[in-house]
C-alpha positions as CSV (number, residue, x, y, z in Angstrom):
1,X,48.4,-65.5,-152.2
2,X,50.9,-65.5,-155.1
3,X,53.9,-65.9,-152.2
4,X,51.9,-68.7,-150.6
5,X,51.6,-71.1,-153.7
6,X,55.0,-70.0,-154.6
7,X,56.7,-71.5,-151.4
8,X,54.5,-74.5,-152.1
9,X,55.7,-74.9,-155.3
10,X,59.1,-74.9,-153.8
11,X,57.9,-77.9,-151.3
12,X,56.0,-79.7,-154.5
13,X,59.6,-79.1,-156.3
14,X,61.3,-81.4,-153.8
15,X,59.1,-84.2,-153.8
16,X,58.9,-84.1,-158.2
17,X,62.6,-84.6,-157.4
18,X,62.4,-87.5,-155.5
19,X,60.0,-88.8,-157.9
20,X,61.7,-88.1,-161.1
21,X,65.0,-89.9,-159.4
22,X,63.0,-93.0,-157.6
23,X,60.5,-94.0,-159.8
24,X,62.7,-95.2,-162.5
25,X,64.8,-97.6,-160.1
26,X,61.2,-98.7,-158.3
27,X,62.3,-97.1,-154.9
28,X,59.4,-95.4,-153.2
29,X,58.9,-92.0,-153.0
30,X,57.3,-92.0,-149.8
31,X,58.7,-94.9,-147.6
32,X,62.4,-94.4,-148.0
33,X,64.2,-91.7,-146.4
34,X,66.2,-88.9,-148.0
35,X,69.8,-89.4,-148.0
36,X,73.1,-88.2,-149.9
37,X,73.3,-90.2,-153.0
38,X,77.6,-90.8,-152.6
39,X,78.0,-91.1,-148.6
40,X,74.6,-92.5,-148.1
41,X,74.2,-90.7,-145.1
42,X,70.7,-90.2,-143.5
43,X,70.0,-86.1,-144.6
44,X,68.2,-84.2,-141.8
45,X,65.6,-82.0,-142.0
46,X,67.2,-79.0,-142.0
47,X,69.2,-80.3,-145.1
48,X,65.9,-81.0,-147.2
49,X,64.8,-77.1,-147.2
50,X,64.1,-76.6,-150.9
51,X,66.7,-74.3,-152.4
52,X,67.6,-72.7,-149.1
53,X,69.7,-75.7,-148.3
54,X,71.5,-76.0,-151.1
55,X,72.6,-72.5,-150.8
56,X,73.5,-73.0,-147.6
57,X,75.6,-75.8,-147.8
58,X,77.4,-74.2,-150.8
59,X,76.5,-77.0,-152.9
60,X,77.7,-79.8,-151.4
61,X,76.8,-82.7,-149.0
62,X,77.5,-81.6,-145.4
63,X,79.1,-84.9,-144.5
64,X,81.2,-85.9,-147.9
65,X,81.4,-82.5,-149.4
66,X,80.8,-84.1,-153.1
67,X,79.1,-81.7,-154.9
68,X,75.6,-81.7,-155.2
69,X,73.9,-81.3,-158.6
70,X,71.8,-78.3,-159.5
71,X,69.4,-79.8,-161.0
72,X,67.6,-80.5,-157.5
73,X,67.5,-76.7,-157.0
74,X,66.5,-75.3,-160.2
75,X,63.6,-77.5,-160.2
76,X,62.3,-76.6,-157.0
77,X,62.6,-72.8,-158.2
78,X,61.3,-73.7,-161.5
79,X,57.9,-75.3,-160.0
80,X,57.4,-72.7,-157.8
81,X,57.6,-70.0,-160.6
82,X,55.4,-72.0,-162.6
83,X,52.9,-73.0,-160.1
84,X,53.2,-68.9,-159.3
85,X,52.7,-67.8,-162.8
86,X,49.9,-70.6,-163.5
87,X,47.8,-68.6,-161.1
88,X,48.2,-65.4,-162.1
89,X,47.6,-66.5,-165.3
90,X,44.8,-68.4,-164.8
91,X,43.1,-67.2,-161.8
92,X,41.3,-69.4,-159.3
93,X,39.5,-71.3,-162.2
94,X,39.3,-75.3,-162.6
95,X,41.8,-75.3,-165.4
96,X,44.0,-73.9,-163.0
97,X,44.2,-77.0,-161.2
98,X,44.5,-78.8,-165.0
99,X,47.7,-76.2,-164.9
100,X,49.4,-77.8,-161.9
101,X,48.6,-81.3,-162.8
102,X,50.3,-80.3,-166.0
103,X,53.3,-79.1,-164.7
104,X,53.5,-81.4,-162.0
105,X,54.0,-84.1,-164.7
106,X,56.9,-81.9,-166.5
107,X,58.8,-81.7,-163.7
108,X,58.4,-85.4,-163.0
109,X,59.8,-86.5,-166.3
110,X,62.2,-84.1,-167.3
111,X,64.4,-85.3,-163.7
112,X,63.5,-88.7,-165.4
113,X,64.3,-87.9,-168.5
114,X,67.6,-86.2,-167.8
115,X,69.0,-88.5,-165.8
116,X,67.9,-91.7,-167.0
117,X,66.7,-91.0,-170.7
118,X,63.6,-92.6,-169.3
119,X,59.6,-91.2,-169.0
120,X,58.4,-94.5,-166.6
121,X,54.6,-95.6,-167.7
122,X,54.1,-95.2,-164.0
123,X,54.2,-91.4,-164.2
124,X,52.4,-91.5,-167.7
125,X,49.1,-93.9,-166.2
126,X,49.0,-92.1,-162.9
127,X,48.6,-88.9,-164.6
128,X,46.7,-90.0,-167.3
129,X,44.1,-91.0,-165.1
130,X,44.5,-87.5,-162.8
131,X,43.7,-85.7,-166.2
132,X,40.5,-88.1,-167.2
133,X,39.0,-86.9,-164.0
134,X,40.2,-83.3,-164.5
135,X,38.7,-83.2,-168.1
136,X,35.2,-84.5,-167.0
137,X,34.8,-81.6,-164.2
138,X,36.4,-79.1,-166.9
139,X,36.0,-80.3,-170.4
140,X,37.3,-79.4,-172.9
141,X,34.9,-77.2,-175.9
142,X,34.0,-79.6,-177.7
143,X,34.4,-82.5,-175.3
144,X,35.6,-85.1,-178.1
145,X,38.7,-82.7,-178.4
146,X,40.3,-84.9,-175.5
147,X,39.8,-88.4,-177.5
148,X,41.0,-86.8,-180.8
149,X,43.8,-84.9,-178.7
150,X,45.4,-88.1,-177.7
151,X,44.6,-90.2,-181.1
152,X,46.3,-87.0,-182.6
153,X,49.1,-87.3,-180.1
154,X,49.9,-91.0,-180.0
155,X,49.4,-91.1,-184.1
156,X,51.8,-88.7,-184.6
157,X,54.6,-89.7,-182.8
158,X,54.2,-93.3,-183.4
159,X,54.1,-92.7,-187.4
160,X,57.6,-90.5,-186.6
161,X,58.7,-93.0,-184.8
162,X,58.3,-95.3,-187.5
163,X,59.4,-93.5,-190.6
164,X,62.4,-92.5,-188.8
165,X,63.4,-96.0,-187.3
166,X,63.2,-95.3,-183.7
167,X,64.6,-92.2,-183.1
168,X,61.9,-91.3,-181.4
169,X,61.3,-93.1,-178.0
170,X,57.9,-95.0,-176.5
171,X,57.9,-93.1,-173.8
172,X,57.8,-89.8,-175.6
173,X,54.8,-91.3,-177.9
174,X,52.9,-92.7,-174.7
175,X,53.6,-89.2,-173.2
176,X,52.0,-87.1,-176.5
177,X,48.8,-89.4,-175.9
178,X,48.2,-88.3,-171.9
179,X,49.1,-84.9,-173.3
180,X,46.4,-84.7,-176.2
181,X,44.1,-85.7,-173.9
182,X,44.7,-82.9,-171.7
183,X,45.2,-80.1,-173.9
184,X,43.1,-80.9,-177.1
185,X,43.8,-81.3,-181.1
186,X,45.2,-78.1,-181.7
187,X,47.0,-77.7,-178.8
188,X,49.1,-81.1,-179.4
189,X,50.0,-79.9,-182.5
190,X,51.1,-76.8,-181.8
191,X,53.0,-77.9,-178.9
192,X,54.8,-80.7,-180.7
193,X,56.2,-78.4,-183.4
194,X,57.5,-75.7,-180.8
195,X,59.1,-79.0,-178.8
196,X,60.7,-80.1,-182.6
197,X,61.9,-76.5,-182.8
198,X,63.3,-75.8,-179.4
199,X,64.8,-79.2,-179.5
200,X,66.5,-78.7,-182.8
201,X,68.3,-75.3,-181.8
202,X,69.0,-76.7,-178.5
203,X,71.1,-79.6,-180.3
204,X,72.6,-77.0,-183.0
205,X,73.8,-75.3,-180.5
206,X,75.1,-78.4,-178.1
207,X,76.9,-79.3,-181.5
208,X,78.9,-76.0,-181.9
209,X,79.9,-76.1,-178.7
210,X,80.6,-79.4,-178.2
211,X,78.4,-80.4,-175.6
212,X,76.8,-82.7,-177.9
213,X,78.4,-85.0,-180.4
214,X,76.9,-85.4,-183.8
215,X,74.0,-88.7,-183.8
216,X,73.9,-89.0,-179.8
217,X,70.8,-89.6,-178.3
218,X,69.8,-86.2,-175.9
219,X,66.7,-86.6,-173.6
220,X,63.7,-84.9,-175.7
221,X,61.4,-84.4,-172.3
222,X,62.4,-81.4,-171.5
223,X,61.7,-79.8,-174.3
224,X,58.4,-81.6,-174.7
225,X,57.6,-79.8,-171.3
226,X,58.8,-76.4,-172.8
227,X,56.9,-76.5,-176.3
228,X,53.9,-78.1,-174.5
229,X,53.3,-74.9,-171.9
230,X,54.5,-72.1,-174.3
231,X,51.6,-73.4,-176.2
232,X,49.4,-74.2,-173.5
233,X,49.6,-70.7,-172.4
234,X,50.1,-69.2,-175.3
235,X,48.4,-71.3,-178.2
236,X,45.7,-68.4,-179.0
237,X,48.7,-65.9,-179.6
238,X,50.6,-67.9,-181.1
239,X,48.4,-68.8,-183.7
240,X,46.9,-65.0,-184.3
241,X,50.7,-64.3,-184.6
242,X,51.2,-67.0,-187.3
243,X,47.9,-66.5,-189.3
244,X,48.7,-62.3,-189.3
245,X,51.4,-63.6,-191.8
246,X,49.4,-65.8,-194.3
């Protein structure tokens, strides 16, 4: 069963790319077909297998031999491991589902996000109402910790955002409130100071090595989507871990 979700997650991979790259520039995700985004050459379907093809191809488009960016592979493979690991987790519970929905929406905008420095209100409402229905099936304990959850979420970033004159985008605020509702109060929290954290070593060590110059803007996304599910998972060690020391 593990192998069977996993090669899904692979296929769901594919299509969070196409979403993360089309629905920033209004294109449908659906509708219009694959092709090479330098030649603009119609890909078959043999071109499309997740990971597989890219391997295959050594990297590159078949027709211009431009180079083809990783990112399309390594988030196939990173869904599927995710999707994977979600279920062994989690078993076959209903927050299991919550699980996917939640990842599904990381993988969306972190393409976004690191291609565009953009997380589209499109993503953030369709998932936002994905979750509302999730979280009336499985509730959270108590129930309110949804509505606080996002109040929490929204409040925080939007005073950060304030104080700190921008630095921190709407989308990322917007994002913080679907995510509070998803994952509760506590788990918010948590998840925005790991996110902080990770981001801030991340852009220390960008800095050292030059990858990343000193005041320049770097997509804070992805490392919403890593804080958020190291705490999502992990929130109840976590904490244990943390209070062990006070």
């Amino acid at each position: 069963m593990a192998f069977i979700i996993f090669i899904y997650g692979l296929l769901f991979g594919s299509f969070f790319n196409v979403a993360g790259l089309r629905i920033p520039l209004k294109q449908s995700v659906i509708f219009l077909e694959s092709a090479c985004p330098h030649c603009e050459k119609r890909l078959s379907a043999i071109e499309m297998i997740p990971v597989i093809s890219f391997l295959v191809l050594g990297g590159k488009c078949r027709y211009c031999k431009v180079q083809i960016s990783p990112v399309y592979p390594a988030m196939e493979l990173l869904t599927a491991c995710l999707f994977t690991y979600a279920f062994i987790h989690l078993g076959w519970t209903n927050e299991l589902i919550i699980a996917w929905t939640l990842i599904s929406l990381f993988m969306i905008i972190t393409v976004s996000d690191i291609t565009y420095m953009l997380i589209p209100d499109k993503v953030l409402l369709a998932f936002s109402v994905i979750f509302l229905l999730e979280r009336i099936i499985e509730p959270l304990h108590p129930w309110w910790s949804s509505l606080a959850g996002a109040a929490t979420g929204f409040g925080l970033l939007l005073f950060i955002a304030i104080v700190s004159k921008g630095a921190m985008g709407g989308g990322d605020i917007k994002l913080f409130a679907v995510l509070g509702f998803a994952i509760g109060t506590k788990v918010v929290l948590l998840s925005f100071f790991l996110a902080t954290l990770i981001g801030a070593i991340a852009g220390g060590i960008g800095m050292m090595v030059g990858s990343v110059k000193k005041g320049e803007a770097i997509p804070f996304g992805p490392f919403i989507a890593i804080g958020t599910l190291f705490a999502y998972f992990y929130h109840e060690e976590i904490l244990l871990w943390y209070f062990g020391f006070l």
